[in-house]
C-alpha positions in Angstrom: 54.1 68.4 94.1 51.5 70.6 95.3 49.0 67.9 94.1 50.1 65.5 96.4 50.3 67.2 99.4 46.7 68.5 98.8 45.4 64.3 98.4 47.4 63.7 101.6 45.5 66.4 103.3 42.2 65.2 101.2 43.3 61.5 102.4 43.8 62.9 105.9 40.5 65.1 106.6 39.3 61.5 105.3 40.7 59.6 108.4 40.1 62.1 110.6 36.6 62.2 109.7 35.9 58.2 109.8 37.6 58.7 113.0 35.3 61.0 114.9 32.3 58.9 113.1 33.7 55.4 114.8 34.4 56.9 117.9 30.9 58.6 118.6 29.3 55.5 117.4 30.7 53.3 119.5 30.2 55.8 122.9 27.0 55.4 122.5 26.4 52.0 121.4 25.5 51.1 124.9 22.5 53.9 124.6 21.4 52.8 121.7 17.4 51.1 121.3 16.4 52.5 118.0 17.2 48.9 116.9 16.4 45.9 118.8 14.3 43.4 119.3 10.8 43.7 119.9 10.2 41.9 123.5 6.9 41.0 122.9 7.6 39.5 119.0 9.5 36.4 118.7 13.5 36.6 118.1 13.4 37.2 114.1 10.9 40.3 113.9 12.2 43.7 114.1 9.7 46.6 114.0 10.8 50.4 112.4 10.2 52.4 115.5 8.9 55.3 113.0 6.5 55.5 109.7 7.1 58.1 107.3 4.1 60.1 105.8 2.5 58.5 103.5 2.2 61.3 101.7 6.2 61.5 101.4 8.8 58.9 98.9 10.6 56.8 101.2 14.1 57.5 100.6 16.9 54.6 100.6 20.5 54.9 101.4 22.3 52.0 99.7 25.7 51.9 100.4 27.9 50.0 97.8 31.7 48.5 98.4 32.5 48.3 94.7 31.8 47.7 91.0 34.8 46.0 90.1 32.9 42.7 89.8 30.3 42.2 87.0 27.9 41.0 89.5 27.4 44.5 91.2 27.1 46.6 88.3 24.0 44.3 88.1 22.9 45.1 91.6 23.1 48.8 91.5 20.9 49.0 88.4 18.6 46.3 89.6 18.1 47.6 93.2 17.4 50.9 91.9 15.0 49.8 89.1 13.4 47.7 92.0 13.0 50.3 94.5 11.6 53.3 92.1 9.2 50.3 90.8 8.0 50.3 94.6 7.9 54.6 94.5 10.9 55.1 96.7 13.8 56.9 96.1 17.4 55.9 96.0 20.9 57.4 96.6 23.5 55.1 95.5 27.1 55.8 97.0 30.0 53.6 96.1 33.0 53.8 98.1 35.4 51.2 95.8 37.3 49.0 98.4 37.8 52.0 100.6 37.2 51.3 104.5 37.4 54.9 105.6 35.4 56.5 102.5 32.3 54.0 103.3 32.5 55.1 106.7 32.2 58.8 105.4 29.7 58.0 103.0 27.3 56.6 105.5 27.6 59.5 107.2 26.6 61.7 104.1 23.7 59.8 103.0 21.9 59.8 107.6 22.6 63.4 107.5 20.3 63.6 104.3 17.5 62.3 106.5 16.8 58.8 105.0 14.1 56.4 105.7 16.3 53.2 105.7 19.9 52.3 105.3 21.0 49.3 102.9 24.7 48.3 103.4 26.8 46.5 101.3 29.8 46.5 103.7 33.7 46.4 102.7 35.0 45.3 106.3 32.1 43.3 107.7 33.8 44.3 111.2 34.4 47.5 110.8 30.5 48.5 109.4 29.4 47.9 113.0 29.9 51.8 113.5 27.8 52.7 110.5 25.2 50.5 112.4 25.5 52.3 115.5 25.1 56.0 113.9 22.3 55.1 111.5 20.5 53.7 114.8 21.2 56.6 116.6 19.4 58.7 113.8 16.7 56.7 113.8 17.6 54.4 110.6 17.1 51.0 110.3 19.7 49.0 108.6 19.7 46.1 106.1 22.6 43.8 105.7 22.6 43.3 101.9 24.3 40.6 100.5 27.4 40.3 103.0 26.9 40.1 106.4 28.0 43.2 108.7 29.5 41.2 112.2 29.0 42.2 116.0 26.4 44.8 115.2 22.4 45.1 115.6 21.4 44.7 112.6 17.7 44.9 111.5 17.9 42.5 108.4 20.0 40.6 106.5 19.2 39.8 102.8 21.4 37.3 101.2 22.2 34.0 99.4 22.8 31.0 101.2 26.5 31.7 100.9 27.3 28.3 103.2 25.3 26.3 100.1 27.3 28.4 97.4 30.6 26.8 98.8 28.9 23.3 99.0 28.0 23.7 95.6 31.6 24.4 94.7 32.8 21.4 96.0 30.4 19.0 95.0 30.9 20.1 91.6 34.6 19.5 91.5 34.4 16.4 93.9 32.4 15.3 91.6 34.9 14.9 89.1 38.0 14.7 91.1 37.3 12.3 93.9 41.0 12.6 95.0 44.0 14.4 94.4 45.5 17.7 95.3 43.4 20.6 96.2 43.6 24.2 95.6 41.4 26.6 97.7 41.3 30.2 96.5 39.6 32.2 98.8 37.9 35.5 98.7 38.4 38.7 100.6 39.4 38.1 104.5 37.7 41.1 105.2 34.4 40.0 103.8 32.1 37.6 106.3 31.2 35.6 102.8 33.9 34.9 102.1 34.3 32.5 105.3 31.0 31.5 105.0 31.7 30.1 101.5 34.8 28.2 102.4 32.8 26.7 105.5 30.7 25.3 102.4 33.5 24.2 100.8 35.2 22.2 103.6 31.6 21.0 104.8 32.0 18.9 101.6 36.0 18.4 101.7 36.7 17.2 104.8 35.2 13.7 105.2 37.5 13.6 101.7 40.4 15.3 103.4 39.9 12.7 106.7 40.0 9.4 104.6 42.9 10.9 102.8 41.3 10.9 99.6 42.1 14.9 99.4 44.8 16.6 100.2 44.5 20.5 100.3 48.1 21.6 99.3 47.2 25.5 98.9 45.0 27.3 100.7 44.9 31.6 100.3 42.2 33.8 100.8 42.6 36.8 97.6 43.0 40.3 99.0 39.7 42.5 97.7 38.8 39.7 95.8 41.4 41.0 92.6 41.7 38.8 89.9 45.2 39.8 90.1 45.9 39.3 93.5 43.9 35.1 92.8 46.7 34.8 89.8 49.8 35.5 91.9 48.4 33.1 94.5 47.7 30.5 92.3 51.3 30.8 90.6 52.3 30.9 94.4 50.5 27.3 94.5 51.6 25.6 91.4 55.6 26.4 92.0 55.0 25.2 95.4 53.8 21.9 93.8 55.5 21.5 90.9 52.8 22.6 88.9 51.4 19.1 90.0 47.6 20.1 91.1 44.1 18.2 90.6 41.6 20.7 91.2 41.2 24.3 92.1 37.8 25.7 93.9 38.1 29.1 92.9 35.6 31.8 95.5 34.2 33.5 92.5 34.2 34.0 88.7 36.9 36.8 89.4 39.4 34.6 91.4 38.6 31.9 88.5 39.7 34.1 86.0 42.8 35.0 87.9 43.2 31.5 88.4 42.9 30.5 84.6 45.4 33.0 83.4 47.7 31.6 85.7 46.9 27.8 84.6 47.0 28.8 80.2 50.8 30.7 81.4 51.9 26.9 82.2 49.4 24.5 79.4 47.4 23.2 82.3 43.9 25.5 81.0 41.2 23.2 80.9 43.3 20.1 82.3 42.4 21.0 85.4 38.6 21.8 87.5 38.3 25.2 88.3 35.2 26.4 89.9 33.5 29.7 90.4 31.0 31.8 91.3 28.4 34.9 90.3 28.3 33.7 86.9 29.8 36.7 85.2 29.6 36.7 81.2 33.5 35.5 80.7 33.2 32.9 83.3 30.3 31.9 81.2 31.8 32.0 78.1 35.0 30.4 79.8 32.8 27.1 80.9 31.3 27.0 76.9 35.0 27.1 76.1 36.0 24.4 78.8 38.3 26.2 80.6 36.1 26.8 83.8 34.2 23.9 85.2 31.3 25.7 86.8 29.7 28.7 88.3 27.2 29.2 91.1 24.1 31.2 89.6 22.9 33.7 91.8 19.6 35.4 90.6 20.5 38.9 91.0 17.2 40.7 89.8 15.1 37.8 92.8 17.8 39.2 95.3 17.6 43.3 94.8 13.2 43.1 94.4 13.3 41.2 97.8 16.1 43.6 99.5 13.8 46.5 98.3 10.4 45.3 99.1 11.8 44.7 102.8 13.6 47.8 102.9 9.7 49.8 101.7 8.3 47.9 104.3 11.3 48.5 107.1 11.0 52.4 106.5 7.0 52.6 106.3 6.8 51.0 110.0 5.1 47.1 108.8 6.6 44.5 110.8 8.1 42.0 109.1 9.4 38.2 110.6 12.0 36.0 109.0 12.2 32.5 108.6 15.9 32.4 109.7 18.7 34.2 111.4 22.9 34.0 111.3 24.0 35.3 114.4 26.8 38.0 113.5 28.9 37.8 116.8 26.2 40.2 118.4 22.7 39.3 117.7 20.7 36.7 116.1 20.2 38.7 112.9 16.5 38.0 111.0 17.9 36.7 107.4 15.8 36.2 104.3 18.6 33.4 102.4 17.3 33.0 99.0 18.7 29.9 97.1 21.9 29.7 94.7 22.2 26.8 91.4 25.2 25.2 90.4 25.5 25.8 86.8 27.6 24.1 84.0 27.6 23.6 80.2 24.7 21.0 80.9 22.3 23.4 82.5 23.8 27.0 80.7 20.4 27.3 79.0 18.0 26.6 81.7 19.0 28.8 84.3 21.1 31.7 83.1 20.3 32.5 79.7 16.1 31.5 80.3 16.5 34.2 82.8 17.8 36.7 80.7 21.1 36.8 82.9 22.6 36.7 80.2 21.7 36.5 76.2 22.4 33.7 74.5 24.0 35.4 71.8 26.8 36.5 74.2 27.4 33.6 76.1 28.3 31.8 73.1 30.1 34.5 70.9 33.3 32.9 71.4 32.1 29.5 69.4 30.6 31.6 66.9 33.6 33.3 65.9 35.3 30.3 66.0 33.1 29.0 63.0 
């Protein structure tokens, strides 16, 4: 008993804490300059308003939301490799789908005097405050990955996630022109998540308005669970009588949720499921049929770039992007590198040429079969 009163007290100190740090953040938001566009460079270029020593590492807060996900494990390791390759210094903090612990974090890693700040945020709303303090220390921050919304922030490194969902849908239009559609959505409270499904209805809709599509389900997957994508796919097929044509899954995990729910009723591999990331068993799940595609994302392309901008942030160069997204606040300078639609034609080419994955692994599953 005494146990749990002392993680409701731990729990609470938690809140209390994240609430003090959103509160001063947003006071004095209004105050803040530390981050905002140059007047004299064009719209996309930031410059860091300080330059460490260059006598001294330049230290790297990266922020993390999870590791559930194959994909991240690969981005921890790969940023960090990246960034020590460059001779700076990183402190890795994961905060695992918990809002107020990534609030606290952040406030851990500006109060151990870092150069730079790289976010990975879990409530793209919410991750404006973080913004707001690091600025207020001095920090410039970099939007990796996701996008943090309604906040000044100093970069954004990313995919084009709008192409990732227009990949999705091509893929399965491709091979089922009409019919019914199910659209499995990622987290709400993460900003690719929408940008993905404006991909996928970019493509859709002209489908959906000559009424070759109809879109029967339509569910975004809380925290992006593979769990949470299986009870809202069995949510869809009972609501159509297990009668579905399609399925464009958000990512690998939601396609695996999905699958398990398709093999409980015969329909694996009957029907095109789509995916993204291109974790190992969604892999090895399109070599076995049961998952139509994945959209390729080279991870190792994404953390060098996010690290060589971040070095370059925190020593004081200047630095102007080709791009920006706005975020609801600003027009944020973006570096979008480019996703590939990978199936069983193109396995070889893309993910296991670029040692992604081995190609030992991707097909185990037909070699045990042998």
């Amino acid at each position: 008993m005494r146990s749990f009163f002392n993680l409701i007290k731990i729990k609470w100190l938690l809140l209390m804490a994240a609430l003090f740090f959103l509160v001063s953040g947003c006071e004095e938001q209004s105050g803040n300059s530390g981050n905002a566009v140059s007047s004299e460079a064009s719209e996309n270029e930031r410059i860091s308003p300080e330059q460490p020593s260059n006598q001294e590492k330049v230290k790297i807060g990266f922020l993390m939301d999870t590791l559930e996900e194959e994909r991240w494990l690969k981005d921890k390791e790969l940023f960090k490799e990246s960034a020590e390759a460059l001779g700076a210094e990183v402190e890795i903090l994961i905060s695992h789908g918990d809002e107020v612990l990534q609030l606290v974090q952040a406030e851990t890693l500006i109060s151990q005097d870092i150069d730079i700040l790289v976010v990975v945020p879990y409530n793209a709303e919410a991750t404006a405050a973080i913004v707001n303090k690091a600025h207020l220390s001095g920090i410039k921050v970099i939007s990796y990955d996701r996008l943090v919304k309604n906040a000044e922030i100093d970069l954004y490194v990313s995919f084009d996630n709008v192409q990732v969902g227009e990949l999705q849908a091509k893929a399965i239009t491709g091979l089922v022109p009409k019919g019914k559609y199910v659209y499995i959505g990622g987290a709400y409270t993460d900003n690719n998540s929408h940008l993905f499904k404006k991909g996928v209805f970019n493509v859709l809709q002209p489908l959906i308005d000559r009424g070759d599509i109809t879109v029967v389900y339509d569910q975004w997957t809380e925290d992006w669970t593979p769990e949470n994508a299986y009870h809202n796919m069995e949510e869809a097929l009972k609501a159509n009588h297990y009668q579905i044509d399609a399925v464009i899954a958000a990512n690998d995990g939601t396609a695996g949720g999905v699958i398990r729910a398709l093999e409980a009723h015969g329909l694996a591999g009957k029907i095109p499921v789509s995916g993204q990331d291109a974790d190992l068993a969604a892999v090895q799940r399109i070599v076995d049929g049961t998952q139509t595609m994945t959209v390729y994302k080279p991870i190792k392309s994404l953390t060098e770039k996010a690290a060589e901008l971040a070095v370059m942030l925190a020593t004081g160069e200047t630095f102007k992007a080709e791009t920006s997204i706005n975020n609801g606040r600003v027009e944020v300078p973006s570096v979008l590198l480019t996703p590939i639609a990978v199936d069983k034609t193109n396995i070889n080419g893309t993910i296991i040429a670029d040692d992604f994955h081995s190609k030992e692994d991707v097909y185990k599953a037909e070699r045990d079969e042998e």
